[in-house]
VOMARVO-782486 format. One record per residue (C-alpha): x, y, z; residue number from 1; residue in one letter. Coordinates in steps of 0.5 Angstrom, whole numbers. Each point is the difference from the previous one (the first is absolute). Layout:
<drenkes>
[[X, Y, Z], NUM, "A"];
...
</drenkes>
This chain:
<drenkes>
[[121, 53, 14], 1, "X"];
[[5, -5, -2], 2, "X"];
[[5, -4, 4], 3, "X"];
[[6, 6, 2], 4, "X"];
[[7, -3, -3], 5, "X"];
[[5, -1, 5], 6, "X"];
[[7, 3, -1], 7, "X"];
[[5, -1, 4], 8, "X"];
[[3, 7, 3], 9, "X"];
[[7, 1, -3], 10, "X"];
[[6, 2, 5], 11, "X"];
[[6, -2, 0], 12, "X"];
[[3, -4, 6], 13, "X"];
[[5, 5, 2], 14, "X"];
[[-5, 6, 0], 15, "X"];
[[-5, -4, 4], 16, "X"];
[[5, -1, 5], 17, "X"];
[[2, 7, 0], 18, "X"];
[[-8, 3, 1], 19, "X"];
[[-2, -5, 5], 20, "X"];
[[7, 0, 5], 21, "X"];
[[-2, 9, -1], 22, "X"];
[[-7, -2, 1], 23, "X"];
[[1, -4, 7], 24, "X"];
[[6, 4, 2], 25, "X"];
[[-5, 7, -1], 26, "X"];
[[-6, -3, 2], 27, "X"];
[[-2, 3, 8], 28, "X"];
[[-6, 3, 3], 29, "X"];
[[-8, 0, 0], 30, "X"];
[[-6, 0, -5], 31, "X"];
[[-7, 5, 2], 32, "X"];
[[-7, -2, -3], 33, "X"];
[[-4, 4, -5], 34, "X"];
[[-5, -2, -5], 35, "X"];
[[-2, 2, -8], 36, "X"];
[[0, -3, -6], 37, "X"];
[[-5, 3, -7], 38, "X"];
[[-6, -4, -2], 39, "X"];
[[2, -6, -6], 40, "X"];
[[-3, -5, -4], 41, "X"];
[[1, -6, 3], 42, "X"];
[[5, -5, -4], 43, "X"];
[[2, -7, 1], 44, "X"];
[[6, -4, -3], 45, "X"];
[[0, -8, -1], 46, "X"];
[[6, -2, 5], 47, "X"];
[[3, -5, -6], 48, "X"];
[[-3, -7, 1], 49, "X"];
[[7, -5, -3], 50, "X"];
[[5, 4, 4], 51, "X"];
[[-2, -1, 7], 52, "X"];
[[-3, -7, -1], 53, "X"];
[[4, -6, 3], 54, "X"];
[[-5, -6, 0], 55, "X"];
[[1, -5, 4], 56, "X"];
[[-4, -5, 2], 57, "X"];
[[-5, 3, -2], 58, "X"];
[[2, 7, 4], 59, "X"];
[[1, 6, -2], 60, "X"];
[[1, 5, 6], 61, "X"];
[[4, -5, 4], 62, "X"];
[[5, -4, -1], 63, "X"];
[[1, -8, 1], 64, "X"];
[[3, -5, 6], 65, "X"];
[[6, 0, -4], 66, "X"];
[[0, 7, 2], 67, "X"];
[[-3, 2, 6], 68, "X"];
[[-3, -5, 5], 69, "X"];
[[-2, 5, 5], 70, "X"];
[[-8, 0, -3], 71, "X"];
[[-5, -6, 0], 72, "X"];
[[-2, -1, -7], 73, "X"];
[[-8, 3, 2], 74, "X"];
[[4, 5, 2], 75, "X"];
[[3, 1, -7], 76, "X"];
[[-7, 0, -3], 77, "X"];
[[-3, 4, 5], 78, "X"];
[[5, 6, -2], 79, "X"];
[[-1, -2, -7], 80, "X"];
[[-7, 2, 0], 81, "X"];
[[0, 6, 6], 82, "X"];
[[7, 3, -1], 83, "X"];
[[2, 0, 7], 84, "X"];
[[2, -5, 6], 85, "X"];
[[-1, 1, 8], 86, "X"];
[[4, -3, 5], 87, "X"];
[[-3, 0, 6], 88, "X"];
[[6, 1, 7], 89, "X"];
[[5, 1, -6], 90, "X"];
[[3, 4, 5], 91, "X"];
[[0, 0, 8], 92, "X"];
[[-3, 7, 3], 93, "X"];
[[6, 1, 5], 94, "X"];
[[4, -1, -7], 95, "X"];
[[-2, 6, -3], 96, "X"];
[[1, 5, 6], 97, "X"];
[[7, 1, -3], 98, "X"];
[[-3, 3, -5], 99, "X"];
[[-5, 4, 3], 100, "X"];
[[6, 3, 5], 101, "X"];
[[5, 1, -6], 102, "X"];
[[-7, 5, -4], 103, "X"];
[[0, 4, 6], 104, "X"];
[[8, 1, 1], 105, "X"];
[[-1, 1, -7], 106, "X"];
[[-6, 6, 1], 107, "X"];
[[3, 3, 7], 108, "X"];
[[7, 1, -5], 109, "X"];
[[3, -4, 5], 110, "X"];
[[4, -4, -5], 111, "X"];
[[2, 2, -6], 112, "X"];
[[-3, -1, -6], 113, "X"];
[[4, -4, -4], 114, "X"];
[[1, -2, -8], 115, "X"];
[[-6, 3, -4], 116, "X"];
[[-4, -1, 5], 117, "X"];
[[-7, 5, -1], 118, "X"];
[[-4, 3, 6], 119, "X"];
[[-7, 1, -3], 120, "X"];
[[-5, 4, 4], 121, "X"];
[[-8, 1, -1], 122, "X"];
[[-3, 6, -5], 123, "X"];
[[-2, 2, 7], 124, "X"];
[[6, 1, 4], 125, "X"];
[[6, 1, -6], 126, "X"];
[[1, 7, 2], 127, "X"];
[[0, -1, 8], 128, "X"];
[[8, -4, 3], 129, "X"];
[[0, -7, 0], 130, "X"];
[[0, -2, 8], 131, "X"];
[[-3, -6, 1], 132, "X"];
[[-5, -7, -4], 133, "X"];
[[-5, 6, -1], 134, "X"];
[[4, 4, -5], 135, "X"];
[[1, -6, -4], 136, "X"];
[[-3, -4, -5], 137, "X"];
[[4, -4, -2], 138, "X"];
[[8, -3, -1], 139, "X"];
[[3, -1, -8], 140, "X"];
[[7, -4, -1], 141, "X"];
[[2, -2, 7], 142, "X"];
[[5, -5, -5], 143, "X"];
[[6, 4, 5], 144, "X"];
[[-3, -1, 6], 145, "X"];
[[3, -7, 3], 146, "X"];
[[-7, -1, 6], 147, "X"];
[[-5, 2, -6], 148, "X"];
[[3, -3, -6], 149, "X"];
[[0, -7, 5], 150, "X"];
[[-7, 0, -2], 151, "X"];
[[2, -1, -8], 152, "X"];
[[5, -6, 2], 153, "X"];
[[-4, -4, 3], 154, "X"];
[[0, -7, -2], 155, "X"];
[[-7, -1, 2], 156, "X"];
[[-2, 5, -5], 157, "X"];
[[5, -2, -5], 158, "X"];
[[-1, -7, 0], 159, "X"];
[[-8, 2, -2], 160, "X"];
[[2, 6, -4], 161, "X"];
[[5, -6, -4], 162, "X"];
[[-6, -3, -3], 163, "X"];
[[-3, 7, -4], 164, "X"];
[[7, 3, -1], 165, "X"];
[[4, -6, -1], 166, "X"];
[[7, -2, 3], 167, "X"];
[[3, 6, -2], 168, "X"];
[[-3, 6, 4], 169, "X"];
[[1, 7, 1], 170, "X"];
[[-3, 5, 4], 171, "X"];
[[-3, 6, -4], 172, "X"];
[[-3, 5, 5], 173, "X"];
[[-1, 0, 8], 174, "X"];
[[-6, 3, 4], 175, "X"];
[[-1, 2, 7], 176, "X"];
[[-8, 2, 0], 177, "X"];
[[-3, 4, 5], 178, "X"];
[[-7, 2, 0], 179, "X"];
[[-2, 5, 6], 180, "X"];
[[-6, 2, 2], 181, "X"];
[[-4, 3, -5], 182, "X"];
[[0, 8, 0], 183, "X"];
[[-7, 0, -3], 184, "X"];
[[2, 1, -8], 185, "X"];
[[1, -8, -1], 186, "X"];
[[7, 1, -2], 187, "X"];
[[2, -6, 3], 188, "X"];
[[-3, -3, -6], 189, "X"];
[[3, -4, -6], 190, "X"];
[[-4, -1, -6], 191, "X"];
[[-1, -6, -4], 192, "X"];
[[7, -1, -3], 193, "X"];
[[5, -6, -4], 194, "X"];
[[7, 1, 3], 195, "X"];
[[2, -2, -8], 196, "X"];
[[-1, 8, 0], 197, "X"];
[[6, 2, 4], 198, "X"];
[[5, -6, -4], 199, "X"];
[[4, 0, -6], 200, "X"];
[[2, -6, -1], 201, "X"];
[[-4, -7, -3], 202, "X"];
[[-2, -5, 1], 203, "X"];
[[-6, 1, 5], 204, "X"];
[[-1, -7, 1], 205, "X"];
[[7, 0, 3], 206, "X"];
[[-1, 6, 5], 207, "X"];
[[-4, 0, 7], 208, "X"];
[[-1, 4, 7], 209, "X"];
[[0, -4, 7], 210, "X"];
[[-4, 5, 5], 211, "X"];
[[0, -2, 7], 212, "X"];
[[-5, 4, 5], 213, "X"];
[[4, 2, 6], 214, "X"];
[[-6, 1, 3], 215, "X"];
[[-8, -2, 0], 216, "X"];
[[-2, 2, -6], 217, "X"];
[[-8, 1, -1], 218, "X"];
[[-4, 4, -4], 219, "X"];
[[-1, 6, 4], 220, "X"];
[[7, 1, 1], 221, "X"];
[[2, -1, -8], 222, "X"];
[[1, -7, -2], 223, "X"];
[[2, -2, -7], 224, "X"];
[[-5, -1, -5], 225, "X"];
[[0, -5, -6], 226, "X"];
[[-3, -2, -6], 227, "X"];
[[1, -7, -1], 228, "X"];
[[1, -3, -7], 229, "X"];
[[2, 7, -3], 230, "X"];
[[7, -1, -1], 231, "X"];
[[-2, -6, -5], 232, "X"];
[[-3, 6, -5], 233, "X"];
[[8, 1, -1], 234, "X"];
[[-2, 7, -1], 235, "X"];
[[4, 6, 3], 236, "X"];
[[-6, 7, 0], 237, "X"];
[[2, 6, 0], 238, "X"];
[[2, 4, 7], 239, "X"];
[[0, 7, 2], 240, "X"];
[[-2, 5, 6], 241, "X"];
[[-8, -2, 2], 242, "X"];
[[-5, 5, -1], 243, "X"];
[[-4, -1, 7], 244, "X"];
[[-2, 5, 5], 245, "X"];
[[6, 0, 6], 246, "X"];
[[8, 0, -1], 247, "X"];
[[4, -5, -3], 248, "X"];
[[8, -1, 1], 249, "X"];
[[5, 0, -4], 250, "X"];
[[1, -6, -4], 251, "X"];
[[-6, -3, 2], 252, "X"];
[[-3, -2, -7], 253, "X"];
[[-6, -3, -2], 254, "X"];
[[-3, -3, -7], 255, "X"];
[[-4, 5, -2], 256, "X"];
[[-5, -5, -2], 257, "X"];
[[-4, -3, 4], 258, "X"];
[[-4, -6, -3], 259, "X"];
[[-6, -2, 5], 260, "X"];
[[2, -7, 1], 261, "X"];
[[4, 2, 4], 262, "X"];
[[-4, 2, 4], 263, "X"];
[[-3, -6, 1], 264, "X"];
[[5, -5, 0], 265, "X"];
[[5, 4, 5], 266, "X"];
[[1, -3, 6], 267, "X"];
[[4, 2, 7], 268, "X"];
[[6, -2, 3], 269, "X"];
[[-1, 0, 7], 270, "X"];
[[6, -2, 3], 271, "X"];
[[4, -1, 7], 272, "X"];
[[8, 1, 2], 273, "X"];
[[4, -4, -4], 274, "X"];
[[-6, -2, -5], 275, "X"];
[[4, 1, -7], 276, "X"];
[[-3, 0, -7], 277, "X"];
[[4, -1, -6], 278, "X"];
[[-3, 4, -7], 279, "X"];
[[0, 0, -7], 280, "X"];
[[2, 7, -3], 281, "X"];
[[-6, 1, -5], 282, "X"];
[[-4, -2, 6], 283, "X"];
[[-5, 6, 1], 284, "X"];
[[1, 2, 7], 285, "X"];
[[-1, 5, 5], 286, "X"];
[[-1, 3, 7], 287, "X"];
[[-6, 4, 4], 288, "X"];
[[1, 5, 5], 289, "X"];
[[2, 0, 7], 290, "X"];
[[-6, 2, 3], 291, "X"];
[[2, -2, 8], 292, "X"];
[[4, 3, 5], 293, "X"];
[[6, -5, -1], 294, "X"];
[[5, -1, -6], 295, "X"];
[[1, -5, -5], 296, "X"];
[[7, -3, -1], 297, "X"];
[[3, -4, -5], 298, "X"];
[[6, -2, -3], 299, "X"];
[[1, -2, -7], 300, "X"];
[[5, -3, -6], 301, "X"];
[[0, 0, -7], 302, "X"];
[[3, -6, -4], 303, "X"];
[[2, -1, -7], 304, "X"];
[[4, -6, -3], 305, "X"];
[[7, 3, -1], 306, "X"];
[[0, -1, -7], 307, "X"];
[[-6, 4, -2], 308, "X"];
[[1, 5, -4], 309, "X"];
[[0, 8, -1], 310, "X"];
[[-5, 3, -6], 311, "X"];
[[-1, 7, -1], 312, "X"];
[[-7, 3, 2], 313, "X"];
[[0, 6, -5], 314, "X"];
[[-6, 0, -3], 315, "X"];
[[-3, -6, 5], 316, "X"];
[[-6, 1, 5], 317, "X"];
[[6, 0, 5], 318, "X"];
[[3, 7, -3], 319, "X"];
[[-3, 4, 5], 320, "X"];
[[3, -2, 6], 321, "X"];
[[6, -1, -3], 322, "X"];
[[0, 8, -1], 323, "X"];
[[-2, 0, 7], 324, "X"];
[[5, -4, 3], 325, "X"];
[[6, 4, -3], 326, "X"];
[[-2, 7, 1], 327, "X"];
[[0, -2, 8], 328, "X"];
[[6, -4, -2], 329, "X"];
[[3, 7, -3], 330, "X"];
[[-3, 4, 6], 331, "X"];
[[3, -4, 5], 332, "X"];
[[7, -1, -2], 333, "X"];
[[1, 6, -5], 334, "X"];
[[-2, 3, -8], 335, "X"];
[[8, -2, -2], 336, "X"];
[[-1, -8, 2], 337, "X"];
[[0, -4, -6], 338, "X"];
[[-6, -6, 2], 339, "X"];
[[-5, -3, -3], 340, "X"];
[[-6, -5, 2], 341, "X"];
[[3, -7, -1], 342, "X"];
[[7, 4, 4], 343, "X"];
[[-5, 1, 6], 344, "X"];
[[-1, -8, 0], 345, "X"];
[[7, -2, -1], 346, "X"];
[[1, 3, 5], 347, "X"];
[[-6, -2, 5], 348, "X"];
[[1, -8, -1], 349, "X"];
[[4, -5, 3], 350, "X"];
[[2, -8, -1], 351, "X"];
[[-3, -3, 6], 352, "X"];
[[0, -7, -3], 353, "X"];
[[4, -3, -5], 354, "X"];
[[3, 2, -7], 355, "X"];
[[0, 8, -3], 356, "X"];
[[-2, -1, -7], 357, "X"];
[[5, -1, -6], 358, "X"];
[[-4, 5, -5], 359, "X"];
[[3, 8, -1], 360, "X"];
[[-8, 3, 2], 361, "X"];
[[-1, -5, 5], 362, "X"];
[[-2, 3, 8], 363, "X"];
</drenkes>
């Protein structure tokens, strides 16, 4: 397949403003689990290759001293070649009970949920009240709420997160994981994915995730698995629903496909409270399930440098989850709000260091 173009959505300012105010001023309630999705020859799209490159000393992925010093330079050339970074005790555990107990005051309705913020809940117990962490499997756009959304502006995270995104960062999407036990089904599971799949904007170079385990994290409970080097393909594959036997949740795409060496090169994050690791969003990535009797917790941010771009996904690879996305948009707030993808974007992020961008079709 060829290289897609990248076209910028057109919008005027004052209607994207309308849309965005509408969408934060609607946005309220919680979202179930489901699985789905037809069979469909795999597609691949080459992520473009003189856009996204900011050479510097011989980097590409990270940017330099005159940047960011919060990286040793074989810390740089590690990331270069891997597409992630670990940083051991980035957070102390007692740091993270904050969160913890804001997650369970979010699960047991005993503070509102605030902005945009989606309770999701397991394929298994979508149809059943949400009471407790066991109803729940995760917590998206947390940018409203003032003891979750600390996690994003921290400056320990953000001054590494400077050396990625650059010195102009917003903040694009925020997560609360949860991983109960499993039920059985193995629909705690996330297949291999890129998160470039989810974003409409460019460039990726410029684009990373920090995730930061709240507990110990291991194999058997559901670590982050990797694959090392494969964001240097600079390939975004397709993604849609797996066909594997068991549930799968909402949203929780994976390539459609599968190349046996990753198989081979893919390696386990094990990781302790407070053990951060910041990745790529072409790095090929995803999660096991939850196969003990404990849960699993992380919290998580996207950032983009805020001058990245939006393009329109119509036609792309990435077109499927764009539909997706504003038919559960449409649903939650109503057939008659006027919105579209990059809306629900705008409407996610925040500046979090820094200057916005200048350009009209910037985040």
């Amino acid at each position: 397949t060829g290289r897609p173009e990248a076209r910028a959505a057109p919008m005027a300012a004052e209607a994207v403003d309308r849309r965005v105010s509408s969408l934060r001023r609607h946005a309220c309630g919680g979202a179930g689990g489901g699985a789905g999705g037809d069979a469909a020859k795999p597609r691949r799209e080459f992520v473009d290759r003189s856009g996204d490159v900011t050479w510097s000393g011989g980097l590409r992925y990270t940017l330099g001293e005159d940047v960011s010093t919060a990286l040793t330079r074989a810390e740089r050339e590690k990331y270069e070649r891997d597409g992630f970074h670990v940083v051991r005790g980035l957070f102390k555990e007692r740091e993270l009970r904050k969160y913890e107990e804001r997650f369970n005051e979010i699960c047991e309705s005993k503070v509102p949920r605030s902005g945009m913020m989606t309770v999701m809940r397991d394929v298994t117990v979508k149809d059943r009240p949400i009471r407790s962490q066991a109803d729940v499997n995760k917590i998206q756009s947390f940018e409203d709420d003032d003891v979750l959304f600390s996690y994003c502006t921290d400056e320990r995270v953000l001054n590494i997160v400077e050396a990625f995104c650059g010195k102009d960062i917003k903040s694009v999407h925020t997560m609360l994981i949860n991983k109960p036990p499993d039920s059985g089904v193995r629909s705690s599971r996330h297949p291999l994915h890129q998160d470039l799949h989810y974003f409409p904007f460019r460039p990726a170079d410029r684009i990373c995730a920090s995730w930061t385990a709240m507990e110990k994290v291991t194999r058997a409970n559901g670590c982050l698995v990797v694959v090392p080097g494969s964001h240097r393909d600079q390939i975004l594959y397709e993604h849609g629903y797996p066909q594997w036997d068991g549930a799968v949740n909402v949203a929780y795409h994976g390539i459609l496909e599968f190349n046996d060496k990753w198989s081979r090169d893919r390696i386990w994050l094990d990781m302790e409270p407070g053990d951060t690791v910041f990745f790529h969003p072409l790095l090929v990535h995803g999660s096991g399930a939850n196969t003990t009797k404990g849960y699993r917790k992380a919290i998580s941010c996207h950032y983009a440098n805020a001058s990245c771009q939006y393009i329109d996904v119509v036609g792309t690879t990435q077109e499927t989850i764009k539909t997706e996305v504003e038919e559960i948009a449409l649903k939650r707030l109503g057939r008659d709000v006027d919105i579209d993808y990059t809306d629900i974007w705008k409407a996610k992020s925040r500046l979090v260091r820094g200057e916005l961008g200048s350009a009209s079709d910037s985040l």
